[in-house]
Every structure is written in structure tokens, then in C-alpha cells.
N, C-alpha and C positions, 0 to 999 in steps of 0.2 A: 147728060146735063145740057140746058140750054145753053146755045151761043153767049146771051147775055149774061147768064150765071159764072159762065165761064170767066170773063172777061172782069165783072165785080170781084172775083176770086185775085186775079191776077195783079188786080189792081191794089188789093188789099195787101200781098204779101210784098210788092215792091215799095208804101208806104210805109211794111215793118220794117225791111232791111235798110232804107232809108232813116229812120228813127230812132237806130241798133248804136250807131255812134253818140247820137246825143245823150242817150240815157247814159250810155257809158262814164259818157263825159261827166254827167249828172251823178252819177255813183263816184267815180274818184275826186267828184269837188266835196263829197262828202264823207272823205276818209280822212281822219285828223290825221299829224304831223306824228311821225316815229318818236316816244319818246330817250332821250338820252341823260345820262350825269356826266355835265363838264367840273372842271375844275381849273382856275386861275393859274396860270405861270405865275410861281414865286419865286423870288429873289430871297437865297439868304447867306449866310457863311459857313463856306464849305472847305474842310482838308483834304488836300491834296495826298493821297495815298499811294503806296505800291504794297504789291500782293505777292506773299511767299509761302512754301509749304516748310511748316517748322515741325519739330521733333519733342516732344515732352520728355523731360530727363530730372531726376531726384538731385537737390542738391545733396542729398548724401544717400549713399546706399552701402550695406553694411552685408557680408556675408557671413554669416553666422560659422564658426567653425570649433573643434574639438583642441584643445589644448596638450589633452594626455588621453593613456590609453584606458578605458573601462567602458563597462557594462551602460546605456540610461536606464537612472533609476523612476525618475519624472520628466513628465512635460508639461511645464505649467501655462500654457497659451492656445488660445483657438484660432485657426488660421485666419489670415488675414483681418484679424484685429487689430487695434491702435495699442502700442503699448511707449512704455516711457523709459526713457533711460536709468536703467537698474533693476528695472521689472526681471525674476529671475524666469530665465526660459527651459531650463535643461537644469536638471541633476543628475552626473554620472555617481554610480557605487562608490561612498566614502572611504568604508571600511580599512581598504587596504593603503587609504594616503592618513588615515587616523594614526595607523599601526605604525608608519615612518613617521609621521611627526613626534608621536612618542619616543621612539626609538633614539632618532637625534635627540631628544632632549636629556635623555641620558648618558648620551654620549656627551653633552657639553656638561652634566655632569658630576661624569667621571673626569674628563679633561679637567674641570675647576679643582675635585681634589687632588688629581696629581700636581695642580700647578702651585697650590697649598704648601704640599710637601717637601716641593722640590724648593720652594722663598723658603722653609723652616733647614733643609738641608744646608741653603746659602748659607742663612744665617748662622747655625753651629758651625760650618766650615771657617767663618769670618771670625769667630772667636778664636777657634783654634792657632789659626794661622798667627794672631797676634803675640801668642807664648810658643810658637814656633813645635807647637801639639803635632801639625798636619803642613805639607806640603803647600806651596804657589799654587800646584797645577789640580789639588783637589779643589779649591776653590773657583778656579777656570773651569774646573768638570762644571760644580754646581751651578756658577754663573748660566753655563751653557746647558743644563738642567732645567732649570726656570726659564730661559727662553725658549725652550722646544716647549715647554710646557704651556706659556703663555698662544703658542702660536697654535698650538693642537685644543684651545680655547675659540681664535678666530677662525679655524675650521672647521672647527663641531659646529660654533655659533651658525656659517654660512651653511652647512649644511642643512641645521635645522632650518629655517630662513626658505631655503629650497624646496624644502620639505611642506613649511605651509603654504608657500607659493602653489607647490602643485595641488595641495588640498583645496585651495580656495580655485581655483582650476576646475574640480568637479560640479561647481556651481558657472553657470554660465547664463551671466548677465546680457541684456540685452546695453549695448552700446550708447545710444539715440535713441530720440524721440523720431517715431514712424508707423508704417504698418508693416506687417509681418505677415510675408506669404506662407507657401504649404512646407511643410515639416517636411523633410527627404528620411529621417528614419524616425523611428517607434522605438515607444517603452523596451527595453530586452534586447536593444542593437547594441553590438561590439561597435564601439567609436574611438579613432585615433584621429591625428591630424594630417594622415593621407586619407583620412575617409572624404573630402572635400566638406561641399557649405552643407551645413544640418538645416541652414534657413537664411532667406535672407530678407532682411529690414529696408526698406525704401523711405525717406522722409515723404513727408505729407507737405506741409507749408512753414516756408516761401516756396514753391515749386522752378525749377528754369525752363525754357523754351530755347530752343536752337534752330536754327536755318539760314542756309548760307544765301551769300548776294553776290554777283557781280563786281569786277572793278572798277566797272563802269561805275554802279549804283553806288559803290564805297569810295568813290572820289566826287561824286556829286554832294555825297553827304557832308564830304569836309572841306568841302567848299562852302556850300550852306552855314555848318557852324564858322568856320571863318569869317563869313561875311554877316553873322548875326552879333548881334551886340551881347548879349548874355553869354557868349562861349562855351552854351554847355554842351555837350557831348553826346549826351543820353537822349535818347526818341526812345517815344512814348508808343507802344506798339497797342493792336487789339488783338485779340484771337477767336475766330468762329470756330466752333467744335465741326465734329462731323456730321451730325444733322443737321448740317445748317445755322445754328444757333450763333449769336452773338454770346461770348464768354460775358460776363459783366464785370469781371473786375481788368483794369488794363496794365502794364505791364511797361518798365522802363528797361530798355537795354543797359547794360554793365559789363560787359567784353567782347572785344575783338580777336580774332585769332593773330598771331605775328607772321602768320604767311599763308601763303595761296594755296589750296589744294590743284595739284597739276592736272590732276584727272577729268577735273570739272573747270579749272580756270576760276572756283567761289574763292571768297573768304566766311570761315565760321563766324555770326553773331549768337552773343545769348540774351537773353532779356529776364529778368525775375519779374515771377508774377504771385500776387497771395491769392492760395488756393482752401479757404477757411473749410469749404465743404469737399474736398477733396472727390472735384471734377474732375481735375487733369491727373490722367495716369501715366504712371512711368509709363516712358516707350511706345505711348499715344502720337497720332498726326494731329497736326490742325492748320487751319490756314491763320498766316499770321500778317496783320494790315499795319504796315506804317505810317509813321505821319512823314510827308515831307514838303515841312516848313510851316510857316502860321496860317491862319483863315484868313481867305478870299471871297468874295460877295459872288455868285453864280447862279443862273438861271434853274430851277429844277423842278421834275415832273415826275409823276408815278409812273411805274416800269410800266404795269398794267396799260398805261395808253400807247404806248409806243409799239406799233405794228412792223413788221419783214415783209420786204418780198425781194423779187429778183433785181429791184433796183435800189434797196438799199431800208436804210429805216425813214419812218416815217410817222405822223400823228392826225390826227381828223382836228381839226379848226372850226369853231360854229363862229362867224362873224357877227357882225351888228345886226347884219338882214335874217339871222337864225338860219343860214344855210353854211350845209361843211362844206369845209375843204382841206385839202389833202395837202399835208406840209412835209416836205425833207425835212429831216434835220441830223446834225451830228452831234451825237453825243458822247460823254466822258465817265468819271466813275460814276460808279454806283454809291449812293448812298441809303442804305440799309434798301426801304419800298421803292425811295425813289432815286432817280437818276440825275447826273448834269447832263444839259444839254448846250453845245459851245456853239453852234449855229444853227438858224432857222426859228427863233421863233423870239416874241419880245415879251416883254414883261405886263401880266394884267391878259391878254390873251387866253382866251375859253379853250381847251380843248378838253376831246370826250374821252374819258374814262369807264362807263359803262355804258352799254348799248350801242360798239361799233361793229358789230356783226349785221344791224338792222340798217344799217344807212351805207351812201354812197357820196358820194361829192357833188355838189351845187342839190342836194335833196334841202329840204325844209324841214327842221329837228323840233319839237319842244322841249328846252335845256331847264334842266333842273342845278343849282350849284350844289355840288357836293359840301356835307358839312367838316368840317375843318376833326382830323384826327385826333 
């Protein structure tokens, strides 16, 4: 190549790599702004909560058991069904409690006509005695004839009595209204009242919740009612199931325990709650959310915006100029999506709720407002 060629060459690529920034520059003046969804700090009223692990427990449960001893002839129920109070569950073999009940009834009888015989013995003795026929002490016999008699009456009578007792025994009603777990025996089982529970019945609704507090927490509370004008007692609880879910129907407590367990230093609460669709099962956990005290005005934002790192939490801010920035803040309970937040940020304030993966602090965003829930 010639000198001069050479030289045009050189000249050319030192004119590129001089031109390599501007274009640059030229290319990132023409890449729009990252877009993001903010959403407003609102102000609204919020309860103040605390958070416990409670215990689901049946206000009645019922263990089904045998009265006497025989044979099941039926079992009228499918397990864990709903059934009602008087619903019959069990029929043990009649037969042999038929057989006594007859039997007594004979026996009370026989007892009525000897008791018949022995007032008509009275009675001829009472005659006799008057024309001096028969003795004082036959008459004292009879008297005391007709009382063994009448009294071998109220013993037959209780006997039979016992007797349908036990008959009505081979039918074995169900107690309450509930559901009814699994059968422990079958049609053709020998059943006594050592054989234990044949089945047991759990109510459905009202259902209770239990879970213990602090005494700390149980002297805060009756301070509260103390100092509240209404004087009432009862807090209003919530209950999330185990998926997460908020329970929907809520739930007033109605007993305190009258001492401390030593173990843990708790007190037992319980709370009743209507369980219509029979959610909560016996012997279930849930978490259980208190109220403590009335609504309070508080700042709050969706959990979603609120970012971690090593120094703490934190939220992206888009200002007037449409650029973020990165805000502390501290925050309080949870409510349900969103959260309080007790410092760092004021009311009407944009911050970003979607798209803070794409942006950085002091960047330039196009904010979209998110629409209202």
C-alpha cells in the first residue's frame, strides 16, 4: 500500500473511534424511561393487633359407649356424617333384655295377687277378732302379710323398671347434635361397657378456639377494658387457617382460665366462633389475630413494595421529577396485602409497586398509577 493510502486509512479509523461516544450517547438519548406501577400512600384506620397460635376444640364431644353387654345387631350411620340428637346409632341383640322385661312383669304380677290375698286375709282376720273367733296376734300376722306383700310390689315394680332400662340400652342414641367419626366396631361385635368408645360425636357449630397469652398481654388487656368506657370484656378475635387464608367469620372471646400455667408462665383464652360450613376441625391449629383497642388513622402500603437488604427495609420513591429513590422505612403490622408503615414516608407519596427490579435510584421511571383494589 502506498504511503498516502496508508495514512487516509489511519486517519479514517481515528475519526471512527472518536465518533464511537457520541453515537452512544446518541443511542441512550433514545431509549425511553423504564416503565413502573406506583401507588399513593394512604392513610386509613387500622387495628391494632397481636398474633397467637390457637387450638380448635368442639364445644361438646361425645364418646359413644355401650351400656350393657350383647351382640351389635345394626349400625345405622356412615362415618363422619352429621347426625342429630336421637339419631339412633347402634342396636345391640334385644332378644334376651325382651325376655327380662317379661319376666319382671310377671313377677310384679304375681306380687299384686299375693298382695290381693294377703288385704282379703286382713280383712277375715279383722272380723274374726271382733267376736273373739281368732287371736290379737293373728291379725298382727296378717297386718304384717299385706305389708311384705305390698313391698314385694315395689320390688318387682323397680325391678321391671331396670329391666326396660336395660332394654332401652340396646338402642344407643346418639347424644347431640355433631358429626360422627369412625366406628371402632362392626355389626357381630360382643360389646360391654369395658369395651371403651364404639364412636365419637364432635359438635360442629358454635366451634371454640383456644390459645394461651402472656401476663404480660392479660394485664395489658385489663387495663384497656378498664380504661375503656363500654367495660366490656370480650375481644373480638380473627382466625387465618393454615393456608394462609383469612377465616371469615370472627370470633369473640368468653373465658379466661383462673390461673397460670407454670410450664409456660400462659393464661388459657377461649373465644367462640360460628363454624356454619364446618371449616374448623376439632383439634385443628390456626393463627388467631386480636384486636387491641379501637381504630387508629396509619399510613399503609402494599407488602409487594417493600424491599430487604442488609440494612434494613426499605421502598423506591418516584418524586415530582419522575426519578426514584430509595427510602427507609419502618414498619408495623400487617394488614391482610398491605402493611403499616410508622416511619419514613408521608402521605400522597408515589412509591413503586411493580417494576422495581428494572430500576435503581436517582434513574428516570414512566409511572403508571396503579388502579385502586
Amino acid at each position: 500500500m502506498a504511503p498516502r493510502s496508508r495514512s487516509f486509512a489511519a486517519a479514517a479509523a481515528i475519526v471512527a473511534l472518536v465518533s464511537l461516544p457520541c453515537a452512544s450517547a446518541a443511542v441512550a438519548q433514545g431509549v425511553p424511561p423504564p416503565a413502573v406501577t406506583v401507588r399513593p400512600v394512604a392513610s386509613r384506620q387500622v387495628t391494632a393487633t397481636s398474633d397467637f397460635i390457637g387450638r380448635v376444640t368442639a364445644v361438646d364431644k361425645v364418646d359413644v359407649v355401650a351400656r350393657i353387654v350383647g351382640f351389635i345387631q345394626e349400625r345405622n350411620f356412615t362415618e363422619g356424617q352429621n347426625v342429630k340428637a336421637g339419631d339412633l346409632l347402634f342396636r345391640i341383640e334385644q332378644d334376651t333384655y325382651k325376655a327380662a322385661v317379661d319376666q319382671q312383669k310377671a313377677s310384679v304380677a304375681r306380687a299384686k295377687a299375693t298382695e290381693v290375698n294377703a288385704k282379703v286375709q286382713l280383712q277375715r282376720a279383722l272380723e274374726l277378732v271382733k267376736n273373739r273367733d281368732t287371736p290379737q296376734s293373728t291379725v298382727d300376722q296378717r297386718t304384717a302379710d299385706e305389708d311384705a306383700a305390698q313391698a314385694d310390689i315395689l320390688q318387682a315394680q323397680a325391678q321391671l323398671e331396670q329391666a326396660q332400662i336395660n332394654l332401652g340400652y340396646t338402642e344407643i342414641r346418639s347424644p347431640i347434635d355433631g358429626r360422627i367419626g369412625l366406628a371402632n366396631f362392626t355389626v357381630g361385635n360382643l360389646v360391654q361397657p369395658s369395651s371403651g368408645t364404639l364412636a365419637t360425636i364432635v359438635s360442629q357449630d358454635p366451634i371454640y378456639v383456644t390459645f394461651q397469652v402472656s401476663e404480660r398481654d392479660l394485664l395489658a388487656y385489663k387495663s384497656r377494658v378498664a380504661a375503656s368506657a363500654s367495660k366490656n370484656p370480650h375481644v373480638t378475635i380473627h382466625v387465618r387457617l393454615p393456608n394462609g387464608s383469612e377465616y371469615p367469620h370472627p370470633g369473640v372471646t368468653n373465658f379466661s382460665d383462673v390461673k397460670v400455667d407454670t410450664t409456660t408462665d400462659t393464661v388459657t383464652i377461649r373465644a367462640t366462633l360460628p363454624n356454619p360450613d364446618g371449616i374448623l376441625i376439632q383439634g385443628g391449629v390456626v393463627a388467631v389475630i386480636t384486636e387491641r383497642g379501637p381504630p387508629t388513622s396509619a399510613l399503609v402500603v402494599p407488602l409487594a413494595a417493600v424491599q430487604l437488604d442488609q440494612a434494613g427495609r426499605y421502598v423506591l420513591v418516584v418524586d415530582a421529577a419522575k426519578k426514584v429513590e430509595q427510602r427507609r422505612v419502618t414498619t408495623g403490622v400487617e394488614q391482610g396485602r398491605d402493611v403499616v408503615v410508622t416511619n419514613g414516608l408521608k402521605e400522597g407519596e408515589l412509591i413503586i409497586v411493580e417494576g422495581i427490579q428494572k430500576v435503581r435510584p436517582g434513574q428516570v421511571v414512566a409511572a403508571t398509577i396503579a388502579p385502586e383494589n
